[in-house]
Structures are given as structure tokens and as C-alpha cells.
N, C-alpha and C positions, 0 to 999 in steps of 0.2 A: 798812111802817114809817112812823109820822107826821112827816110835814114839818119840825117842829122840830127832833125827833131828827136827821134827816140833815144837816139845816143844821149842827148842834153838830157832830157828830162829822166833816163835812168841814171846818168850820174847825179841828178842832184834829188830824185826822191830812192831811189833803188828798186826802183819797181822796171818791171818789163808791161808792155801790151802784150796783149795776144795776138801771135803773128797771124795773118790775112791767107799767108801762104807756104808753101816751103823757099820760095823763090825771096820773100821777104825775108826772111832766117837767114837766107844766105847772104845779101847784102847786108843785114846786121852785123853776122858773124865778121865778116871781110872788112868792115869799118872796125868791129870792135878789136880785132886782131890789130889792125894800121894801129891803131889807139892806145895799143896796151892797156884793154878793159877784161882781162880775162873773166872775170865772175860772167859779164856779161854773153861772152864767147862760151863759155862753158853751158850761158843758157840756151844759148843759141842751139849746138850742137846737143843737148839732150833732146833741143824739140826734134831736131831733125832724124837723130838717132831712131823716132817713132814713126817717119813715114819713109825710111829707105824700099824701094822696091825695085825688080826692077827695073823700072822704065828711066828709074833716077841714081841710081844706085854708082853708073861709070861717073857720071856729073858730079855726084856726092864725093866720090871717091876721088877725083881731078882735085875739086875745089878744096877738101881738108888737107889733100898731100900738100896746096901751095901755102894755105893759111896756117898751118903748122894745128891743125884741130882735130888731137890724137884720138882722142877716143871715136868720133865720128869716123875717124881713118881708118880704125883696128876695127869698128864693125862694118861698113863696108866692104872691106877687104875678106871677110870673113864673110860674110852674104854673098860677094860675089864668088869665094869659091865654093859655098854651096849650092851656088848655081851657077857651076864654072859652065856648063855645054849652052845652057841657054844664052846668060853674060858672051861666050868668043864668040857667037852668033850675031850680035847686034854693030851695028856701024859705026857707034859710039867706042865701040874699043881700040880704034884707030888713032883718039883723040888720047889715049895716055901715054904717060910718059913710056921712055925706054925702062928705067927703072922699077916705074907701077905693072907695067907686064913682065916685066923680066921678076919682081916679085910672085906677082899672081901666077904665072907656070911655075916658079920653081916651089911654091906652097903647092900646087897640088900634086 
């Protein structure tokens, strides 16, 4: 279902779908943010908050630092330094900010 649609139709019944993917959640999330729909953002980010891993975890962690989607940020960040050696191993850690690594060393 496109992004827009879901946005319309949770503001005017309050309901969410059931996201398709994490990839979906995240276009939701970043619309709902643009939007100033927090309830919405906050459902977002609890779905997500249940499939960090991993392989998604630097992504999760890029995209909540930009969308300003705390709680998704504080557990990512926290995942990823409990698997700081695996996490500075992957190619995706290239992709953060100066700030988000300069975080993630000095937390561990």
C-alpha cells in the first residue's frame, strides 16, 4: 500500500496496517515524522524496535538519528554496541555520521 494512503487513512480512522516489511515502517516512519504525526512515528518505531539485527541495525541507526526517532535510536545504539566487533566489521559503518561513530567508540 503507498505511503500516502496509509498516512490518510491512519489519520482519519486511527488505525495502522500491518507493515509488509521493515523497509515499509521506515517510509511510514519518515513521512510520519515530515508530518508531525508522532503517535503514528512512535508506531512505527516500536514495530521496528522488534526486528533490529544485525544486518539492519547501521540503517536503523542512520535513519532514526535523521528522523529524530529516539527510542529506535537509543536501541540501536545500544545493539550495536553489544555487538560492537561484529557491527566495525561491516561496510555499512562507513555510511555514519561523524557524530554516530564518534558516539558509538566513545560508549564503548
Amino acid at each position: 500500500m503507498p505511503t500516502f494512503k496509509i498516512l490518510l487513512e491512519f489519520i482519519y480512522t486511527d488505525n495502522l496496517v500491518k507493515f509488509g516489511d521493515p523497509e515499509e515502517a521506515i517510509e511510514i516512519l519518515v513521512a510520519a515524522n515530515k508530518y508531525g504525526l508522532e503517535r503514528l512515528k512512535r508506531l512505527c518505531e516500536k514495530h521496528l524496535v522488534e526486528v533490529v539485527d544485525i544486518d539492519n541495525v547501521l540503517q536503523l541507526l542512520i535513519m532514526s538519528d535523521m528522523h529524530q526517532a529516539i527510542e529506535l535510536r537509543r536501541m540501536c545504539m545500544n545493539y550495536a554496541l553489544t555487538h560492537f566487533d561484529i557491527i566495525t566489521k561491516k561496510e555499512e559503518i562507513n555510511q555514519l555520521s561523524k557524530s554516530l561513530l564518534l558516539e558509538l567508540i566513545q560508549n564503548k
